[in-house]
C-alpha positions as CSV (number, residue, x, y, z in Angstrom):
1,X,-27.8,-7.1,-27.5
2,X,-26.6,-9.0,-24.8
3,X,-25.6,-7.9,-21.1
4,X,-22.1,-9.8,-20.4
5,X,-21.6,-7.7,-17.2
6,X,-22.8,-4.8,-15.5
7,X,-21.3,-2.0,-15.6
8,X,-19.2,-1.0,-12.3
9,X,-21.0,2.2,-11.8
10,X,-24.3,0.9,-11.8
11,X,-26.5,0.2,-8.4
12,X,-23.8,-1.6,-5.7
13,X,-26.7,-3.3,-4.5
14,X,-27.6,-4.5,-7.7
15,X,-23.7,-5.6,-8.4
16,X,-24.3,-7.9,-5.0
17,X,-27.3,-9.2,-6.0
18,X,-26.1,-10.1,-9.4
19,X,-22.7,-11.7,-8.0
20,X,-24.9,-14.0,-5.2
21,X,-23.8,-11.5,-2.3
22,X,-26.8,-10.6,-1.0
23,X,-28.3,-14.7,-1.2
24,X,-24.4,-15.7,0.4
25,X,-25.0,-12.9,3.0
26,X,-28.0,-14.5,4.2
27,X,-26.3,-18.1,4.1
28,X,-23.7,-16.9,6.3
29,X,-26.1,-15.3,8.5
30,X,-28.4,-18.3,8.9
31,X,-25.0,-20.2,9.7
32,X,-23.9,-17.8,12.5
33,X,-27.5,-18.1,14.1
34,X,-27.4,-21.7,13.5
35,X,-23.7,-22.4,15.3
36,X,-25.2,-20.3,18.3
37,X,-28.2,-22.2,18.5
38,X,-26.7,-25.7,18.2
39,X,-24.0,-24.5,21.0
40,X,-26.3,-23.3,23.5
41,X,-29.1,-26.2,23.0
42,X,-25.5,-28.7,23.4
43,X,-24.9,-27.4,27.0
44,X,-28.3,-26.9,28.1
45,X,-29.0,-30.6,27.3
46,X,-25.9,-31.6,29.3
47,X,-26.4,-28.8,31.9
48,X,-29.7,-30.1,33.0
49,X,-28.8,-34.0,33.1
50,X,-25.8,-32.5,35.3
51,X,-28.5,-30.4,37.6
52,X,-30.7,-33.3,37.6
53,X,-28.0,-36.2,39.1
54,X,-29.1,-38.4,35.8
55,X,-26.9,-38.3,32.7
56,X,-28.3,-40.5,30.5
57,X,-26.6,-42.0,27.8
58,X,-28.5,-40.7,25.2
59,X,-28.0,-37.1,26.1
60,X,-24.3,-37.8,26.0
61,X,-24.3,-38.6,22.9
62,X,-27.0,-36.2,21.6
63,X,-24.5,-33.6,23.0
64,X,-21.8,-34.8,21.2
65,X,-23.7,-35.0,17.9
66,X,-24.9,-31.3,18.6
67,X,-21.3,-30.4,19.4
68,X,-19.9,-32.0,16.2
69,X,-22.5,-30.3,14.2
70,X,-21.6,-27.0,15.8
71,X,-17.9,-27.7,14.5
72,X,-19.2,-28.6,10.8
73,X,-21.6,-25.8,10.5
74,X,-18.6,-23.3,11.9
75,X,-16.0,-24.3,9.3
76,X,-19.0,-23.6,6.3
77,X,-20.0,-20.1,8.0
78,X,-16.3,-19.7,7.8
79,X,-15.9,-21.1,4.3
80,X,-18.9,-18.9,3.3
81,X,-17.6,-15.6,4.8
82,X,-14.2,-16.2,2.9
83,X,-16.2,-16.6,-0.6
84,X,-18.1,-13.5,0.7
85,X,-15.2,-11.8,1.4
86,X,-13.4,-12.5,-1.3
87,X,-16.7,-11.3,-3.9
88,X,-17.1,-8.0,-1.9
89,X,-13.9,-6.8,-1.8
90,X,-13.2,-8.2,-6.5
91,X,-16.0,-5.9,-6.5
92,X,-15.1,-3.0,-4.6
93,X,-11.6,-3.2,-6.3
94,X,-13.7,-2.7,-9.8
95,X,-16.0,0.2,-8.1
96,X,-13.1,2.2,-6.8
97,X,-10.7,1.6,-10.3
98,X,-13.4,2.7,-12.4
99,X,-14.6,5.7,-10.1
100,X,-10.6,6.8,-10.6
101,X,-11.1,6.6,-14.1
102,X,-14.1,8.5,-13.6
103,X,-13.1,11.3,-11.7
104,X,-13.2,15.0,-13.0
105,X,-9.5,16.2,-13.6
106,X,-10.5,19.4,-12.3
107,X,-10.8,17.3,-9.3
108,X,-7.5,16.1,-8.9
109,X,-5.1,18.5,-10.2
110,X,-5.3,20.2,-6.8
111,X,-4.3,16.9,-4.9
112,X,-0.4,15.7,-5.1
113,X,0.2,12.5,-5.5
114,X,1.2,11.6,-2.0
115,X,-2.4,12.5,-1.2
116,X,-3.8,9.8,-4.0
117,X,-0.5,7.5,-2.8
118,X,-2.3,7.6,0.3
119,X,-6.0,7.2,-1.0
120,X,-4.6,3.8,-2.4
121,X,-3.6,2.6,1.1
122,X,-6.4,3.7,2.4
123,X,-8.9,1.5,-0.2
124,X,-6.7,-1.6,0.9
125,X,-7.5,-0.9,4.6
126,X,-11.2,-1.2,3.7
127,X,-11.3,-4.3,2.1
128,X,-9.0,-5.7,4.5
129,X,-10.0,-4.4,7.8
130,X,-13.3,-3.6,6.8
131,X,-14.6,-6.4,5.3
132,X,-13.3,-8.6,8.1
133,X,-14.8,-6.6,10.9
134,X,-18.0,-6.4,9.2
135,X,-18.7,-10.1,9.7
136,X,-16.8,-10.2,13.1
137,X,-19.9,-7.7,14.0
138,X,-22.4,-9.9,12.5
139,X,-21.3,-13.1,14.8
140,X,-20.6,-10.7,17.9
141,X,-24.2,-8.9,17.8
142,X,-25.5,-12.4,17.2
143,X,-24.5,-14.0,19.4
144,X,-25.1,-10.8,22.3
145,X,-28.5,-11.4,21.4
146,X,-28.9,-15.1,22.0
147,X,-26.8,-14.0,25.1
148,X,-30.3,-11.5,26.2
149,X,-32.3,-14.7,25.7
150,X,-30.0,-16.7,27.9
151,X,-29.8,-14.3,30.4
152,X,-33.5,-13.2,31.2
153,X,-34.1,-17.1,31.4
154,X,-31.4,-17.1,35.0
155,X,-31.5,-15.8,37.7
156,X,-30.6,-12.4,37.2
157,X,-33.8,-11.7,35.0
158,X,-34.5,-8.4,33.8
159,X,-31.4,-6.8,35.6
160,X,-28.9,-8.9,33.9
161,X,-30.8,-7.5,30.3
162,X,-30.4,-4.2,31.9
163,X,-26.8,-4.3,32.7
164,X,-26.1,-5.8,29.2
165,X,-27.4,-3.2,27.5
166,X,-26.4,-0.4,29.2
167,X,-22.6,-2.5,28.8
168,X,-23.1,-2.2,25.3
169,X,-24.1,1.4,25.4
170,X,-21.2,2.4,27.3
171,X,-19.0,0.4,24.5
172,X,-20.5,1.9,21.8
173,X,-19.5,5.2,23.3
174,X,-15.9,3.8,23.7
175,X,-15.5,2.8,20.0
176,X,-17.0,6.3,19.2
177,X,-14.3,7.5,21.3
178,X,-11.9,5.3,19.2
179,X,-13.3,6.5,15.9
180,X,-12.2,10.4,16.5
181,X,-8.9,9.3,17.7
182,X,-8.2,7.1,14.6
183,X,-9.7,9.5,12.4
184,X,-7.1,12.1,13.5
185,X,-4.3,9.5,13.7
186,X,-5.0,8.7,10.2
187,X,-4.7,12.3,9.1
188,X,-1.6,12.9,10.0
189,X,-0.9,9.6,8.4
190,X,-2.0,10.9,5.9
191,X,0.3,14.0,5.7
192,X,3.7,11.9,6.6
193,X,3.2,10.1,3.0
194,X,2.2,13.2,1.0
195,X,5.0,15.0,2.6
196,X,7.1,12.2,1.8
197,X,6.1,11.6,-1.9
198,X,6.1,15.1,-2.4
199,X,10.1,15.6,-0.8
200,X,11.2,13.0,-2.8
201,X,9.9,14.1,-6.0
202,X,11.4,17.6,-5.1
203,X,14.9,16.2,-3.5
204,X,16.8,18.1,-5.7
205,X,15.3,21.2,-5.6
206,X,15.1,21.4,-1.6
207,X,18.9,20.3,-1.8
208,X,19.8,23.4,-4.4
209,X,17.7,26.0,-2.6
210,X,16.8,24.8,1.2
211,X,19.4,25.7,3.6
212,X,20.7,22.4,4.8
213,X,19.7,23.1,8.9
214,X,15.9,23.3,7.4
215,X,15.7,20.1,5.6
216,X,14.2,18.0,8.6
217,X,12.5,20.8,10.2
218,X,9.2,20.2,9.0
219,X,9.5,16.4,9.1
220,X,10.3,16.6,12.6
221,X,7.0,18.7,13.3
222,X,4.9,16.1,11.3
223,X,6.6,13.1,13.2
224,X,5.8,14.5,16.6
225,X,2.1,15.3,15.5
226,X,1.5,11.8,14.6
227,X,3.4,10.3,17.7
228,X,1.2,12.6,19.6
229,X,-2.2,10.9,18.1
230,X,-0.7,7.8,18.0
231,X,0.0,7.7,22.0
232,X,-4.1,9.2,22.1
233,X,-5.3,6.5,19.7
234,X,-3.3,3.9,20.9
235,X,-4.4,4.8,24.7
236,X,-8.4,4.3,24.0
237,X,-7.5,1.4,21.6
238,X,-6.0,-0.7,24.7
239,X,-9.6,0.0,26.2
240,X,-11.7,-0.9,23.3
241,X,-9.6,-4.1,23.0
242,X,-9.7,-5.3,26.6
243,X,-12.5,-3.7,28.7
244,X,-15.7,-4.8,27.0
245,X,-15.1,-8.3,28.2
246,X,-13.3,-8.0,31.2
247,X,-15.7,-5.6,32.4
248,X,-18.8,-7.1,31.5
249,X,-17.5,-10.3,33.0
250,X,-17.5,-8.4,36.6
251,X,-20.6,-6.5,35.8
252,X,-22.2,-9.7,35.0
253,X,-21.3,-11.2,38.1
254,X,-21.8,-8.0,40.1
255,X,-25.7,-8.6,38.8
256,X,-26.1,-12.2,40.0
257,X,-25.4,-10.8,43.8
258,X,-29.2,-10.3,44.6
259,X,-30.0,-13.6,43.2
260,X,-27.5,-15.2,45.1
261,X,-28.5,-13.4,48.7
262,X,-32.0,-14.5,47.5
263,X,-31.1,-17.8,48.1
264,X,-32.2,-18.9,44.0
265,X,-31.7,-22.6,43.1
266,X,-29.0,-23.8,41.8
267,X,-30.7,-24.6,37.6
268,X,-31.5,-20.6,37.3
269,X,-27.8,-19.2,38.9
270,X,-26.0,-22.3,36.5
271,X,-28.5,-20.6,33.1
272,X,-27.4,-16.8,34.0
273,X,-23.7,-17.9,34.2
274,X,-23.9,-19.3,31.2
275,X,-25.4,-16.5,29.9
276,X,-22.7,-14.4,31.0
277,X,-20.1,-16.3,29.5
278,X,-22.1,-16.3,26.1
279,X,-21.8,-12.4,26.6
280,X,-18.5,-12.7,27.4
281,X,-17.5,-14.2,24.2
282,X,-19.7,-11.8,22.1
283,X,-18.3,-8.4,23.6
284,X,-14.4,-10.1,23.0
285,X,-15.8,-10.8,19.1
286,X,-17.5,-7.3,19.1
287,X,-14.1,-5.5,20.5
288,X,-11.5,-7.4,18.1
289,X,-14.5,-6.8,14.7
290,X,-15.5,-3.1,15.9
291,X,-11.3,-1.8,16.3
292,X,-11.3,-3.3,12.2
293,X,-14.7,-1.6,11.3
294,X,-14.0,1.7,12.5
295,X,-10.6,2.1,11.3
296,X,-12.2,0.8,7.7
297,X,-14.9,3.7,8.3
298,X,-12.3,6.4,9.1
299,X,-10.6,5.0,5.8
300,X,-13.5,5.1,3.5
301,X,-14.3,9.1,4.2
302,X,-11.2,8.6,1.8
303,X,-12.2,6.7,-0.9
304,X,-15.9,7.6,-0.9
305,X,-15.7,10.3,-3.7
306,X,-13.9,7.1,-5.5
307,X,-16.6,4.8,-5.2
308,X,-19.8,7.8,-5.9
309,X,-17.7,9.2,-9.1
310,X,-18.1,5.3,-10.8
311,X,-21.5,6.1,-10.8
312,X,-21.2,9.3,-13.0
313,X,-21.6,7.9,-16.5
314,X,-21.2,9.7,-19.5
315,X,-24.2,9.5,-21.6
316,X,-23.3,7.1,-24.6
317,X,-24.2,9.2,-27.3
318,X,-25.3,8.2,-30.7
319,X,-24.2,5.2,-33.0
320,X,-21.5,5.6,-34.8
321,X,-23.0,4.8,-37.9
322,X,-24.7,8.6,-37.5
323,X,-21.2,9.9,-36.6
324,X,-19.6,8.5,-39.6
325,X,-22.1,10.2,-43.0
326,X,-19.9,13.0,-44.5
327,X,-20.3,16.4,-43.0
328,X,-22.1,19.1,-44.0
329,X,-20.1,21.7,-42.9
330,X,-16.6,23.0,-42.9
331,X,-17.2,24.3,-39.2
332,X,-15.7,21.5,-36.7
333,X,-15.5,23.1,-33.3
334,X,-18.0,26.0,-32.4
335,X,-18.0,27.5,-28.6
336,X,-20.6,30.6,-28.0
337,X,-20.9,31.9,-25.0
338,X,-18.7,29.7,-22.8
339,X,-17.9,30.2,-19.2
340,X,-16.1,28.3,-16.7
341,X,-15.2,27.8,-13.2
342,X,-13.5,25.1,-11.1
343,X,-14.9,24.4,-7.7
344,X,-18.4,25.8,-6.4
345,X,-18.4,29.4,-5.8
346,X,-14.9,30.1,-7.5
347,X,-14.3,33.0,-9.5
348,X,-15.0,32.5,-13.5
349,X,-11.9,31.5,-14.9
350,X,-14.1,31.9,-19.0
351,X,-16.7,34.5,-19.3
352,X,-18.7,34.5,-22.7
353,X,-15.9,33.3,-24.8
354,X,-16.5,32.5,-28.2
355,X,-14.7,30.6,-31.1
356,X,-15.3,29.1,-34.7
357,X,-12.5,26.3,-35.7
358,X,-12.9,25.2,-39.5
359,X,-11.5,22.7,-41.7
360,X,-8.1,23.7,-42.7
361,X,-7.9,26.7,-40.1
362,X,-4.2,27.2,-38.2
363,X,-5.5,29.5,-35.0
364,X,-2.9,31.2,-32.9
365,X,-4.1,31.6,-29.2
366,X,-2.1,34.1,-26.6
367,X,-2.4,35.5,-23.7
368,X,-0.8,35.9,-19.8
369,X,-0.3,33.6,-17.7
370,X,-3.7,32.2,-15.6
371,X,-5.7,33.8,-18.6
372,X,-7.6,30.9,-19.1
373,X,-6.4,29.3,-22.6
374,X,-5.7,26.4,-20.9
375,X,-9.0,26.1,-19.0
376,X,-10.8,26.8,-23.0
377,X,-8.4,24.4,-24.3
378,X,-10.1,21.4,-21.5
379,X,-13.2,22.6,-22.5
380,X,-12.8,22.5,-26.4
381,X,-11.1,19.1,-25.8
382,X,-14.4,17.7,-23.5
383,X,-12.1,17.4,-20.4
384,X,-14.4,20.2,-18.5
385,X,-18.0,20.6,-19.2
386,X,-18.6,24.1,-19.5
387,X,-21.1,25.9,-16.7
388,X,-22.9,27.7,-19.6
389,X,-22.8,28.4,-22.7
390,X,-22.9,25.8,-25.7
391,X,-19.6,24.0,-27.5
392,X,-20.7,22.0,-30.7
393,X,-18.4,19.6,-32.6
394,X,-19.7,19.1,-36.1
395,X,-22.8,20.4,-35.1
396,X,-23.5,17.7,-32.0
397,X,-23.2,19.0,-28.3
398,X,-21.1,16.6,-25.8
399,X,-24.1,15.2,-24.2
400,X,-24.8,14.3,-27.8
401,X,-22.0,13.1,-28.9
402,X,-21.0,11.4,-25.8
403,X,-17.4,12.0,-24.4
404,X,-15.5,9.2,-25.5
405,X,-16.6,9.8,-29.2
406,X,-16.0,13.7,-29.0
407,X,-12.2,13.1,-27.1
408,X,-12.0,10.4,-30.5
409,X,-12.4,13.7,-32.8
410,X,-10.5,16.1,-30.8
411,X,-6.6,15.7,-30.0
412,X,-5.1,17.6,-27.1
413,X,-1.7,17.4,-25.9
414,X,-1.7,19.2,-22.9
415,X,0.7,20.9,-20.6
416,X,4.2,19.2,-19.9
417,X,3.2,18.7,-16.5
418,X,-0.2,17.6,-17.2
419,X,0.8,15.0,-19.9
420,X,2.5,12.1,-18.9
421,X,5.1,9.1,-20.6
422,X,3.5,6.1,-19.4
423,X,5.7,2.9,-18.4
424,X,5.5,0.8,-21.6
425,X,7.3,1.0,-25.0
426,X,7.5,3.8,-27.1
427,X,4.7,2.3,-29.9
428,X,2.0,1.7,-26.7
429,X,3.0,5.5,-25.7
430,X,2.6,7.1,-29.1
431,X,-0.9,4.7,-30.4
432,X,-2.7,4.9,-27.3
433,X,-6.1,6.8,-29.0
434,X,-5.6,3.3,-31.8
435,X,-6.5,-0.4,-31.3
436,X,-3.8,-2.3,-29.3
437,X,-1.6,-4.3,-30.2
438,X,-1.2,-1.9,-33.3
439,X,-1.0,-3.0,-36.7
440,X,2.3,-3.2,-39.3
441,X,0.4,0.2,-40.5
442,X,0.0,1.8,-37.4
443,X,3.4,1.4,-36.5
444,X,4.6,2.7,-39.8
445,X,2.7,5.6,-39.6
446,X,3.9,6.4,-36.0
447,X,7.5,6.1,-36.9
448,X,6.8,7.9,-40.2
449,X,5.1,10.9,-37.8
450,X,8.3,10.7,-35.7
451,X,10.8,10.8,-38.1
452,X,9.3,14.1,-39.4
453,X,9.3,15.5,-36.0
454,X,13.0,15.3,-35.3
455,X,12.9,12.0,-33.4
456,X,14.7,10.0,-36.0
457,X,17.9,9.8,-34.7
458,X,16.0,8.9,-30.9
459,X,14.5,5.9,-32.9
460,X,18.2,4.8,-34.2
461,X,20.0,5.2,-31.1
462,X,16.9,2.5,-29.1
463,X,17.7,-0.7,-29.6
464,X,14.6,-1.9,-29.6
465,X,13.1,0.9,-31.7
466,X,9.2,1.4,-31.3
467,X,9.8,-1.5,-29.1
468,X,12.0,0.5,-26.1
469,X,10.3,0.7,-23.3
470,X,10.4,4.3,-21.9
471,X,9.0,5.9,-18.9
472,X,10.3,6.0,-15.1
473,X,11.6,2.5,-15.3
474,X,12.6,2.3,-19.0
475,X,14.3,4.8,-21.2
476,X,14.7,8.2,-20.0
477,X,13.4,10.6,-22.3
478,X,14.9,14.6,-22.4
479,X,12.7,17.5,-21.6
480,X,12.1,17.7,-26.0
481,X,12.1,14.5,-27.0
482,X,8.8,14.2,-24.5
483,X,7.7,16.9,-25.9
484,X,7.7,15.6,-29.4
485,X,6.5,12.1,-28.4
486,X,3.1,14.1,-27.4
487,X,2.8,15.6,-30.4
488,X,3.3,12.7,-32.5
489,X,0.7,10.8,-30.1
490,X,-1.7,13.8,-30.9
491,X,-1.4,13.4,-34.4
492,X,-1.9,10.1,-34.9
493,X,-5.1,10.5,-33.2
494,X,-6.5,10.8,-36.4
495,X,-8.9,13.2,-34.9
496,X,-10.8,16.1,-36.5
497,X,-9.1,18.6,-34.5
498,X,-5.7,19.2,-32.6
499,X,-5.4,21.2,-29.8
500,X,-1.0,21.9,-29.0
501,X,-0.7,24.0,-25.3
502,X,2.5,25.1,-25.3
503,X,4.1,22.5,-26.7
504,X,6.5,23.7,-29.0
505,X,8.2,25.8,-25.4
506,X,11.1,23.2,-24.9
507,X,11.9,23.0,-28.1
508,X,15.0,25.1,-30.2
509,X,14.1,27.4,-32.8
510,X,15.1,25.1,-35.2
511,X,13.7,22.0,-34.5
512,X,9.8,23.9,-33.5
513,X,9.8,25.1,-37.1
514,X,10.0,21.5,-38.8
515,X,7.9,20.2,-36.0
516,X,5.1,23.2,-36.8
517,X,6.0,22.0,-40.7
518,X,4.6,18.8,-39.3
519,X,1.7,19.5,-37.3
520,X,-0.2,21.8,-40.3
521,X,0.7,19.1,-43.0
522,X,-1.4,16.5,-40.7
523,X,-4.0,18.0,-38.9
524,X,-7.2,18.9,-40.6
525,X,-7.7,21.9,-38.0
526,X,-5.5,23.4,-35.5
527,X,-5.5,25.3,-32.4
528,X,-1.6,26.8,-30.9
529,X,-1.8,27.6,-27.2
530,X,1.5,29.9,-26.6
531,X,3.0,32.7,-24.6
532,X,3.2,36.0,-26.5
């Protein structure tokens, strides 16, 4: 067996290591430290040939050469911070896509999707912003290091290490000032695009049933909210971008007054300015990187359940060679004792429910509304894990099994709302549980299976046929005909089971009974979720 890549939930240290991150990290490190060095050695070979009243030739043009080098080994720390860049944030892209794909639907049915709208924007602002800033902090706390060296060597001594630090402390407390105001700035960000996706997804509705003085009331609330942190987080902001420097700068120079009443020479007062300067630059890199950092940092309290649900893997199961001998048993689906909940703490929506599903079996389930049939159909399907109790498909649990070969053997369609027409053509929408691109016999079969459902004269009227493409941007698709198109994508499953909820509801009287005609002549067992 060999390894071709790892997958993206595993260790994110080990993903670095294995992509050359963590040995790049280091290069670009070394670099930094090295450009420091080679800048400060530069003028301190120049400086003292200036104190002394003898520039000799040679130092000239060892400063030059140190200066040049300085430029080359700049543009390859640069160089290797774009390559970093570009590595961490390829795989950060493949963390957070498979965490989403990861994700317990229990998890975001509860969410609208202006709220994951927004968790998109908010992963680009981390690999953006974030990475950026990162290595912006790198340089700047660098370089405010060599800048400690520089400055106990002057005049200033011990006070000017003082007053550094204690600059840094009070800008550390500033960008933690920052950090609340962004993070509450980005919240309401965050409710101006879920309120926004959400209204425009319910436009007509508000228009039938809002009175028209009411549309903009709540918008206009929202909109002053976020002005209100915006004016708070731009305020601090202005601070964080301009005082760390400029204020240092006097600070500095505020600490070279005892020095300069001492009467110090003129080679320790010429070391300490340069020091000062070197800080200077530092607390500018650190105030431009840190803004970046801690808006990615308010971001990522977003994403972070994206990038920890990529590490929970299913377990694999066993080979399908196992999977495939003939049964033993006419029993397919067997659930004993089966509870359920969503969310810690949250009333049981299954207590102790039981069921037997065997080859050949037609089982009507009903109940009211919120009784939990749909919650039992997830579960049956492996969509929710159950809290206790055990469900068995052909004898095998899900851990077992593993979840990709149990959803294989049992075919769910779902809710309308919780089933979806994907943008592609009608043949990708109705084989998606099959290899793709489908065979000649696949896509017989599927337009064999829709014919019988009713969706015959749909086929005749596309012009491309199993070719349309349908979904938002393509071919719209009434209330029944989506209705049909996921049961003929359940049946061609080819599973052991089919699971229906409700979705014979939009259909007439007339057309439900040759689709039911349908569904019992093709699946092997079946399960009817419906309304009394």
């Amino acid at each position: 067996m060999w390894l071709l890549r790892a997958d993206p939930g595993s260790s994110f240290r080990r993903l670095l290591s294995m992509r050359g991150v963590l040995r790049r990290g280091a290069v670009f490190l070394g670099a930094a430290a090295l450009q420091i060095a080679l800048g400060v050695f530069a003028w301190w070979l120049i400086g003292a040939g200036a104190l002394d009243g003898d520039v000799q030739p040679g130092w000239l043009v060892a400063w030059v050469l140190l200066s040049l080098s300085g430029i080359f080994v700049q543009l390859f720390a640069s160089w290797t911070g774009g390559l970093l860049t570009i590595d961490v944030a390829a795989l950060l892209k493949q963390r957070l896509l498979c965490g989403a794909l990861r994700l317990d639907p229990a998890a975001i049915r509860t969410r609208g999707s202006g709220a994951l709208l927004a968790m998109v924007s908010e992963s680009e602002a981390v690999e953006t912003a974030g990475l950026g800033g990162a290595l912006g902090a790198i340089v700047g706390v660098v370089q405010l290091a060599s800048a400690a060296v520089v400055l106990a060597a002057g005049a200033g001594g011990g006070l000017h290490v003082a007053l550094l630090f204690g600059w840094a402390f009070v800008v550390a407390l500033l960008a933690r000032r920052f950090a609340r105001q962004r993070a509450a700035w980005t919240g309401e960000r965050f409710a101006i695009t879920s309120g926004f996706v959400e209204n425009v997804v319910g436009h007509r509705t508000r228009v039938a049933q809002e009175l028209p003085q009411l549309h903009h009331v709540e918008e206009d609330a929202v909109l002053e909210r976020y002005h209100v942190a915006s004016r708070a987080m731009d305020r601090v902001g202005d601070l964080l971008s301009s005082l760390p420097a400029r204020g240092w700068l006097a600070l500095g120079l505020l600490g070279l007054v005892p020095a300069v009443l001492g009467g110090v020479s003129v080679g320790p007062l010429v070391v300490a300015t340069g020091g000062i300067l070197q800080a200077q630059a530092a607390f500018a890199m650190l105030a431009t990187s840190l803004g970046a950092l801690l808006s990615a940092a308010v971001s990522w309290r977003s994403i972070a359940r994206l990038f920890t649900a990529a590490a929970d893997r299913e377990p694999p199961g066993i080979p399908q060679a196992v999977l495939g001998r003939p049964a033993t048993s006419d029993v397919i689906l067997e659930a004993r004792g089966v509870s359920f909940r969503y969310g810690e703490g949250g009333e049981p929506v299954l207590r102790d429910c039981g069921l037997v599903l065997s080859k050949g079996d037609r089982l009507l389930l009903e109940g009211r509304s919120g009784g939990g049939k749909s919650t039992l159909a997830g579960v049956l399907s492996g969509l929710h894990a159950p809290a206790s109790g055990l469900v068995l498909l052909r004898g095998l649990d899900r851990r077992t099994l593993g979840g990709a070969a149990w959803r294989s053997r049992v075919a769910s369609a779902p809710q309308f709302h919780d089933n979806h027409v994907l943008s592609g053509t009608l043949a990708f929408n109705l084989l998606m549980g099959r290899a793709w691109p489908a065979s000649p016999e696949d896509r017989r079969e599927a337009e064999s299976v829709c014919r019988k459902l009713g969706l015959g004269p749909l086929l005749d009227r596309m012009p491309s046929g199993l070719d349309q493409v349908v979904g938002e941007t393509g071919w719209q698709l009434s209330h029944g005909e989506r209705s049909r198109l996921f049961l003929a994508r359940a049946l061609l499953q080819r599973a052991d089971a089919v699971i229906l909820d409700e979705s014979f509801g939009a259909l007439d009287p007339l057309t439900a009974r040759e689709c039911v005609g349908a569904v019992i002549e093709r699946a092997p067992a079946l399960v009817v979720i419906a309304h009394p």
